[in-house]
C-alpha positions as protocol buffer text, in pm:
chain_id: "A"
residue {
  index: 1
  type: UNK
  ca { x: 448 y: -1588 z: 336 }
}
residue {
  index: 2
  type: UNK
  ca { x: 161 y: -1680 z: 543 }
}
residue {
  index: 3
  type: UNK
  ca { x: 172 y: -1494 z: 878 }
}
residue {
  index: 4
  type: UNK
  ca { x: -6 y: -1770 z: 1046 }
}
residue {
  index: 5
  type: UNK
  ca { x: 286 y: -2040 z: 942 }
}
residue {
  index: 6
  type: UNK
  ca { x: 532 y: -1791 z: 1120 }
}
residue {
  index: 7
  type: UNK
  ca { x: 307 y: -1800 z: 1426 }
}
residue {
  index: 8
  type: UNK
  ca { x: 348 y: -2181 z: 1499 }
}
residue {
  index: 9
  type: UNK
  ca { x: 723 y: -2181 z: 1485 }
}
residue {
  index: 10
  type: UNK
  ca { x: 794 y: -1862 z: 1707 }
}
residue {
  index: 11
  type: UNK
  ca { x: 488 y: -1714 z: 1821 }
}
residue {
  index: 12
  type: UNK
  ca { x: 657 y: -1384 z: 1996 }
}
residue {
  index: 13
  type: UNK
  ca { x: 869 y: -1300 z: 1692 }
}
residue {
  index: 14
  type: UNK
  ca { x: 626 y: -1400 z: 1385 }
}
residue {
  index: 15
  type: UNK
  ca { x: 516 y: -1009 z: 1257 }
}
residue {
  index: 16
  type: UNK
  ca { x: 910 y: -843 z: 1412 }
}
residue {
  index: 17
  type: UNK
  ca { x: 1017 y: -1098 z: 1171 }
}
residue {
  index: 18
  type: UNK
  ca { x: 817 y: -1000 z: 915 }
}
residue {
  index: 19
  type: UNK
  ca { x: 895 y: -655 z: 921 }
}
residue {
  index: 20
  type: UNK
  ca { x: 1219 y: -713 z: 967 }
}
residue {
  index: 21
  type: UNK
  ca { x: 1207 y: -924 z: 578 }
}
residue {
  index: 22
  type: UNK
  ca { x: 1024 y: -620 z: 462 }
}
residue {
  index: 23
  type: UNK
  ca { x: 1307 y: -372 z: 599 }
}
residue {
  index: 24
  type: UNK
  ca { x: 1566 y: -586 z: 370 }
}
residue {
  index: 25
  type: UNK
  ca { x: 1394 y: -535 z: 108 }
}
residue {
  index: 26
  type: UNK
  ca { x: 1328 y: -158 z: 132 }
}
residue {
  index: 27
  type: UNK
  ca { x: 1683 y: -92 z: 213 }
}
residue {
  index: 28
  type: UNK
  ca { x: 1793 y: -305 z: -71 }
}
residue {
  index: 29
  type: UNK
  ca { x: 1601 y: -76 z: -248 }
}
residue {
  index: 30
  type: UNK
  ca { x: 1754 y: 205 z: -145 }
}
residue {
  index: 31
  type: UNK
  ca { x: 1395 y: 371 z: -13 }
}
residue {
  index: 32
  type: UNK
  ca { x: 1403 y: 291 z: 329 }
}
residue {
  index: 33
  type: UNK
  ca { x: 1637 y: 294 z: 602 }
}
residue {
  index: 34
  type: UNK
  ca { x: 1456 y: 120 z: 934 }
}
residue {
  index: 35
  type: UNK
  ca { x: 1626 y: -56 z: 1206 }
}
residue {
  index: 36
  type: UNK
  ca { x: 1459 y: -270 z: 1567 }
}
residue {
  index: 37
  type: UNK
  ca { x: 1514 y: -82 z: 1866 }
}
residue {
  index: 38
  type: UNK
  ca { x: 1719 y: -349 z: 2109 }
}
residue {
  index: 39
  type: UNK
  ca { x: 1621 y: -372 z: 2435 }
}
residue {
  index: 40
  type: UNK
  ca { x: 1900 y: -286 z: 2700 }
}
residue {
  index: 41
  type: UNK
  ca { x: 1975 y: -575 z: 2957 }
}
residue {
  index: 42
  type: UNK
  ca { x: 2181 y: -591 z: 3204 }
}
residue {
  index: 43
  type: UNK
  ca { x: 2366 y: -925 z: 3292 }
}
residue {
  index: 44
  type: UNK
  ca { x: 2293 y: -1131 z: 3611 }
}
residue {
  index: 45
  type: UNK
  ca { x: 2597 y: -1256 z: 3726 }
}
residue {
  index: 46
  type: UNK
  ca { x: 2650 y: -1564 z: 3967 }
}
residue {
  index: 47
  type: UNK
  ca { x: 2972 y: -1687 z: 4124 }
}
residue {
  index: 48
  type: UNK
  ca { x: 3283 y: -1649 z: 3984 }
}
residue {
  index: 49
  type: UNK
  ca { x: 3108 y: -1374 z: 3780 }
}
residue {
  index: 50
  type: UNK
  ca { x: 2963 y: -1608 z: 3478 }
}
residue {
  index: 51
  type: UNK
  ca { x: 2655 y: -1442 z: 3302 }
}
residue {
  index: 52
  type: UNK
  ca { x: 2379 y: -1619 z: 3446 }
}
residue {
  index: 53
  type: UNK
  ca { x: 2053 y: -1417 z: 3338 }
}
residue {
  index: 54
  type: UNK
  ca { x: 1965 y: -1103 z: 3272 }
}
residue {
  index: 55
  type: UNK
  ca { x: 1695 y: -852 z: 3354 }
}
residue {
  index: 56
  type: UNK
  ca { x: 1555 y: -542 z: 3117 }
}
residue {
  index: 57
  type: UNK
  ca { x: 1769 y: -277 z: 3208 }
}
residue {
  index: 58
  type: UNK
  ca { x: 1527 y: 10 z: 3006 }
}
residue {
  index: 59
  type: UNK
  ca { x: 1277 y: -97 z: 2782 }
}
residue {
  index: 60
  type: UNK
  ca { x: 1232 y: 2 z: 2418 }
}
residue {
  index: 61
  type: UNK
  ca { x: 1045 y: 319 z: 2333 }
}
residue {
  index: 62
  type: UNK
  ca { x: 961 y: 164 z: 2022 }
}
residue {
  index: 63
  type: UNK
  ca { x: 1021 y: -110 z: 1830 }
}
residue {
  index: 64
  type: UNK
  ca { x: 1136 y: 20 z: 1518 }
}
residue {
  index: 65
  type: UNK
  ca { x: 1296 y: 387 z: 1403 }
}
residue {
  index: 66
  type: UNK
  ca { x: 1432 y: 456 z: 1042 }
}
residue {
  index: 67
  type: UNK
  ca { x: 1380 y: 701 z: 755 }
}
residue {
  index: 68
  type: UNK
  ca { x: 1182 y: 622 z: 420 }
}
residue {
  index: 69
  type: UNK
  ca { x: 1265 y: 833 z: 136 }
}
residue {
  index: 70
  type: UNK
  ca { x: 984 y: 1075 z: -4 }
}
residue {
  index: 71
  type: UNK
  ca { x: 1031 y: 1265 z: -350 }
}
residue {
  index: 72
  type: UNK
  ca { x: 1052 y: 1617 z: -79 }
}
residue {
  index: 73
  type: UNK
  ca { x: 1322 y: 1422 z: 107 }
}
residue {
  index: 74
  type: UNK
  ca { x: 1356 y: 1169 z: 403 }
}
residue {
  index: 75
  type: UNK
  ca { x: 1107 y: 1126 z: 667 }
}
residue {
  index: 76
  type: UNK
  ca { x: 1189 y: 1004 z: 1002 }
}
residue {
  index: 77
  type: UNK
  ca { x: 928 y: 714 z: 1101 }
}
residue {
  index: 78
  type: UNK
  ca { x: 905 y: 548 z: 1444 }
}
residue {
  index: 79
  type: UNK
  ca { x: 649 y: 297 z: 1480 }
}
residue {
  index: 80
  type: UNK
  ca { x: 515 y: -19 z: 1736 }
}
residue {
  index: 81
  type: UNK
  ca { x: 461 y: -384 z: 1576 }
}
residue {
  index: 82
  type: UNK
  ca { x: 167 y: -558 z: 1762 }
}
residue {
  index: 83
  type: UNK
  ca { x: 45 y: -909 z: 1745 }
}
residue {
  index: 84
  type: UNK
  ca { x: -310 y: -1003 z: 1713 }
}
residue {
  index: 85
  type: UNK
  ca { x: -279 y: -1427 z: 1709 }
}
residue {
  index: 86
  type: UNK
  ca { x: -643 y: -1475 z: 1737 }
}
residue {
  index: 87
  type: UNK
  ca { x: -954 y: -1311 z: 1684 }
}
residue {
  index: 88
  type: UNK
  ca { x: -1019 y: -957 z: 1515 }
}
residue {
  index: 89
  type: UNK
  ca { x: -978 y: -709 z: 1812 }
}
residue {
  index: 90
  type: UNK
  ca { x: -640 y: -549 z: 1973 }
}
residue {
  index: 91
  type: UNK
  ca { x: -716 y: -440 z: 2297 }
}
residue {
  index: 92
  type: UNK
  ca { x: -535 y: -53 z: 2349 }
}
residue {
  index: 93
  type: UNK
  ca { x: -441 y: -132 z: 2727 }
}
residue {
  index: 94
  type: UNK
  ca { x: -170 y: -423 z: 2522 }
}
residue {
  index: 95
  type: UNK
  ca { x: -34 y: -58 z: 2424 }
}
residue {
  index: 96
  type: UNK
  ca { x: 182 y: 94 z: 2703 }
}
residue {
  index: 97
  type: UNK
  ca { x: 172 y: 469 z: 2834 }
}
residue {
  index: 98
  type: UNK
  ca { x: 522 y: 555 z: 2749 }
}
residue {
  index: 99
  type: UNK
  ca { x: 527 y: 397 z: 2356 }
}
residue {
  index: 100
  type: UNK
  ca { x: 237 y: 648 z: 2343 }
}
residue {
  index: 101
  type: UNK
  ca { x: 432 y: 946 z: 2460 }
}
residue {
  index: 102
  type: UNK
  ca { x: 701 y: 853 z: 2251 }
}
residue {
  index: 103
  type: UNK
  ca { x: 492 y: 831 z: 1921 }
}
residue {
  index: 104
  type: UNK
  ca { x: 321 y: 1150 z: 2020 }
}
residue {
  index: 105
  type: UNK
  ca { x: 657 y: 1323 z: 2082 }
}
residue {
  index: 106
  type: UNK
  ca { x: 786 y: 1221 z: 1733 }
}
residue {
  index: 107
  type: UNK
  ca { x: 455 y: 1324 z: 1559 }
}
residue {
  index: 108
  type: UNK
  ca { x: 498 y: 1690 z: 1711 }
}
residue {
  index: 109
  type: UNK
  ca { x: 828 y: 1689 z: 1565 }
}
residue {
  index: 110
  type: UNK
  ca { x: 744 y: 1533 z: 1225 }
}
residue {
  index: 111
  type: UNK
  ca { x: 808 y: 1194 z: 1208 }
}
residue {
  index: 112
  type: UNK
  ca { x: 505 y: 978 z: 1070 }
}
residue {
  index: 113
  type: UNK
  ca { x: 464 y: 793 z: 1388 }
}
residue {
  index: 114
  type: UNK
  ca { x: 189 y: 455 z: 1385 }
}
residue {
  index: 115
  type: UNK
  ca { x: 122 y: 97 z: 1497 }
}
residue {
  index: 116
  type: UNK
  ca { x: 147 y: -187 z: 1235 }
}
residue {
  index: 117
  type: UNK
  ca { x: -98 y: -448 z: 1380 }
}
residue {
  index: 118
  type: UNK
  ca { x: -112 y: -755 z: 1240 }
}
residue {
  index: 119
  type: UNK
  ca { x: -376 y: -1016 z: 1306 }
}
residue {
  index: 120
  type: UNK
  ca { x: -241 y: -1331 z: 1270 }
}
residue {
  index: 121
  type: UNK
  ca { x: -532 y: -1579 z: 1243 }
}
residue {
  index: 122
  type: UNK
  ca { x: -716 y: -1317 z: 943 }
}
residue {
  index: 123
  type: UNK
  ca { x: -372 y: -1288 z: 811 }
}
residue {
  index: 124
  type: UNK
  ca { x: -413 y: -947 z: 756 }
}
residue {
  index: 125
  type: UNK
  ca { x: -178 y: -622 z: 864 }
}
residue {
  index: 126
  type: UNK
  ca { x: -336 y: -254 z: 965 }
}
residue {
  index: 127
  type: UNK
  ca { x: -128 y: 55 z: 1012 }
}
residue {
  index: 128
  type: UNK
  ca { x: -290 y: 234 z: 1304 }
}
residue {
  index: 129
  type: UNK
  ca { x: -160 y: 647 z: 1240 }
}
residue {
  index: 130
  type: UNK
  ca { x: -77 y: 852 z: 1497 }
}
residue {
  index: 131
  type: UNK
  ca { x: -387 y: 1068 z: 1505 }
}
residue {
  index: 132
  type: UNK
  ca { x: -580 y: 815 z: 1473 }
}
residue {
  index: 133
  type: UNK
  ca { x: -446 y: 600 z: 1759 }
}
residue {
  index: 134
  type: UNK
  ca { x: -444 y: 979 z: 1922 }
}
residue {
  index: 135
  type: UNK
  ca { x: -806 y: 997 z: 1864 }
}
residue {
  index: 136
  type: UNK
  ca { x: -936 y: 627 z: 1957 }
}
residue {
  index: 137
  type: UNK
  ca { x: -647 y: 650 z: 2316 }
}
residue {
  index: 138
  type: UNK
  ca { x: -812 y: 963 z: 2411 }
}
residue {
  index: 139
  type: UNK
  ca { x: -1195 y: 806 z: 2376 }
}
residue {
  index: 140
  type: UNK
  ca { x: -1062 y: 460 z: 2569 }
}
residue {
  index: 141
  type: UNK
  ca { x: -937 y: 683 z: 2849 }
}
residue {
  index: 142
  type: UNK
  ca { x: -1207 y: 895 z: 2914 }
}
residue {
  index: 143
  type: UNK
  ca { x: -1477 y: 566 z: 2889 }
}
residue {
  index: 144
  type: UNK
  ca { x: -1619 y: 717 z: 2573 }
}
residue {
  index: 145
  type: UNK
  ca { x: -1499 y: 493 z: 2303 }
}
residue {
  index: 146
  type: UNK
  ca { x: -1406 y: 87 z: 2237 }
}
residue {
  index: 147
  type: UNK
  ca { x: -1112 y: -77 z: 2439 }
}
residue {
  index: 148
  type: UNK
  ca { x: -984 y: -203 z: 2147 }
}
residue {
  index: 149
  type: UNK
  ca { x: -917 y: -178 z: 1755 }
}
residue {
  index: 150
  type: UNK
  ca { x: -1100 y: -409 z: 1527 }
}
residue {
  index: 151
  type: UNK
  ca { x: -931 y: -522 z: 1180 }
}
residue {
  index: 152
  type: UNK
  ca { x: -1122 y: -321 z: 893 }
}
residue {
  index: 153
  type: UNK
  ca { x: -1261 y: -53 z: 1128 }
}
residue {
  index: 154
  type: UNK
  ca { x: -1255 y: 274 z: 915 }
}
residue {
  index: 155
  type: UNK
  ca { x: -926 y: 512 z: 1042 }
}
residue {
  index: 156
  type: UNK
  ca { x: -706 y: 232 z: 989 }
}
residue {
  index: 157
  type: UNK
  ca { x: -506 y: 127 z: 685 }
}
residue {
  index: 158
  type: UNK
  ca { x: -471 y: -168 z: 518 }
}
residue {
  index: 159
  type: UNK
  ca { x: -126 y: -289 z: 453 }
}
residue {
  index: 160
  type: UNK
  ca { x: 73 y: -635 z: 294 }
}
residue {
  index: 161
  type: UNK
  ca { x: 345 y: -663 z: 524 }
}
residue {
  index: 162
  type: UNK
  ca { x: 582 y: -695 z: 263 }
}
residue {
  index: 163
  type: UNK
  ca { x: 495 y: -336 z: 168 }
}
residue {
  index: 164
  type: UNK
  ca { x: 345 y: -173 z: 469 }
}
residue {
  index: 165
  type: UNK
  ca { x: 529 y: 190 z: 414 }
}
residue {
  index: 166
  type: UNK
  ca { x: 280 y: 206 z: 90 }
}
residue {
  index: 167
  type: UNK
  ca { x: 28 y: 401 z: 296 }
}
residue {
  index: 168
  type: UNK
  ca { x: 331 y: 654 z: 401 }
}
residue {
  index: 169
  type: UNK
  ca { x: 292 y: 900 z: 156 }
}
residue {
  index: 170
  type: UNK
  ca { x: -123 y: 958 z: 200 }
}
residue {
  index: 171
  type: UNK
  ca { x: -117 y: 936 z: 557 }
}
residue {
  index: 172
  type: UNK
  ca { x: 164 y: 1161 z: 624 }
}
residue {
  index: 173
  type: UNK
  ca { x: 41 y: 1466 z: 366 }
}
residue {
  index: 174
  type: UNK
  ca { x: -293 y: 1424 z: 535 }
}
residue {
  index: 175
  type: UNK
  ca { x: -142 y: 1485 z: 900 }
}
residue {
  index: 176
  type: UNK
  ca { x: -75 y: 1858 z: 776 }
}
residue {
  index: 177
  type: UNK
  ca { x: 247 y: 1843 z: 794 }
}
């Protein structure tokens, strides 16, 4: 499935939904448990009390948390989906302060912990590791690297979406963990 095809029907959903295919199909078989984090809202109510809006009550640390299953055992994983839909480049400020803390807090406590980026005109999907996104945040903030990630750019890894856990395994043995 083309990524780009997704794009035109629901542009703010196309790579979630993607994942979310790929999460079926791990679970189904029975390597991978990974669920979307739901937002929390609160209900607006107008007269008579009928529901009629809501408002973010706390956002999502994350957008999705599971487990894949590794022949030493299960691995917590939390991880950020972001959307590229044009161009090669996804600009770190798109990347808020506190999904940061939150990956870095699960890396310290073992979890592989990334950002699956996919760029929707190139078609293409990058998982962005924790160190790594470590590394290139820490260069952004103090003015001494890029403002942004480009697709292809050495530290990244090159994933189908359909199967973007394959890079699990040599990513996490190489954090040290």
């Amino acid at each position: 499935m083309k990524m780009r095809a997704v794009y035109q029907a629901n542009r703010g959903q196309a790579l979630e939904d993607l994942i979310k295919l790929a999460n079926d199909r791990y679970r189904a078989r029975k390597l991978a448990v990974i669920h979307k984090v739901p937002t929390a809202w609160v209900p607006i109510r107008g007269p008579g009390g009928k529901i009629v809006s809501a408002k973010v009550e706390e956002k999502a640390a994350v957008d999705f948390l599971g487990h894949v299953l590794l022949p030493s055992g299960p691995l917590p994983l939390a991880f950020d989906a972001k959307e590229v839909s044009r161009g090669d480049r996804w600009p770190l400020s798109k990347f808020e302060p506190h999904q940061y803390v939150y990956l870095r807090d699960c890396a310290l406590t073992g979890a592989f912990s990334f950002v699956l980026i996919g760029f929707g005109e190139l078609n293409r999907f990058f998982v962005l590791p924790f160190p790594e996104l470590e590394r290139r945040w820490a260069a952004w903030k103090d003015r001494t690297g890029p403002a942004s990630v480009r697709a292809g750019e050495p530290g990244l890894v090159e994933v189908k979406f359909w199967d973007y856990l394959s890079c699990v395994d040599f990513r996490y043995c190489n954090q040290g963990k």
